[in-house]
N, C-alpha and C positions, 0 to 999 in steps of 0.2 A: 633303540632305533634299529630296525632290520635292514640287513644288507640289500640293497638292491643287485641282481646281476643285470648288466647293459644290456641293451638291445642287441638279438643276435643278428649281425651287418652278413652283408657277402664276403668279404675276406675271414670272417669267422669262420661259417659256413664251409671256405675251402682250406681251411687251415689243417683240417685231418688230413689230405690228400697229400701225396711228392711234390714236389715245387716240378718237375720235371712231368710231371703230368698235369700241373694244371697249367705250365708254358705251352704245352703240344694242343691241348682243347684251346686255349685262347688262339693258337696260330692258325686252328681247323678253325674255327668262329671268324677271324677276321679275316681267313681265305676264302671266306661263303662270302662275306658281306660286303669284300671287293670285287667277288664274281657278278654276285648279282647288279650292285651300282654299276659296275661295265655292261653288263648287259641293261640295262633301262639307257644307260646313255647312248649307247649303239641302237637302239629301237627309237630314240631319241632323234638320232641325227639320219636315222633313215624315215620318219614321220618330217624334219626339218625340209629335208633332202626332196620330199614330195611337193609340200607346199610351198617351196621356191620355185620347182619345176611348172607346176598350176598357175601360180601366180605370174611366173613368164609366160608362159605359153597364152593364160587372159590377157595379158597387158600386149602381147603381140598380136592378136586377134583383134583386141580393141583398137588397137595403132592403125592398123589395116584398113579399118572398115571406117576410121575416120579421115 
């Protein structure tokens, strides 16, 4: 029966590396990926921020002219 060796996983993968280098790249990676989610949510709330503004400003205009 021949040995199989396992499938090589991502923890395998970074098992040659310092544990202290691959703590510093995980905390750049999840410092990008809360950068950018704040930014979509701040582009978010300024698209929100619009279409409340339209949406009074029609419903005011409508009130008006009825």
């Amino acid at each position: 029966m021949p040995w199989s060796t396992p499938p090589d996983t991502l923890l395998n993968s970074l098992a040659g590396y310092p544990r202290w280098f691959v703590a510093a790249c995980l905390t750049v990676v999840a410092a990008v990926a809360l950068w950018i989610l704040a930014k979509l949510l701040k582009w978010g709330m300024y698209v929100l921020l619009s279409l409340v503004l339209l949406a009074g400003a029609a419903a005011t205009v409508w009130l008006f002219m009825h």
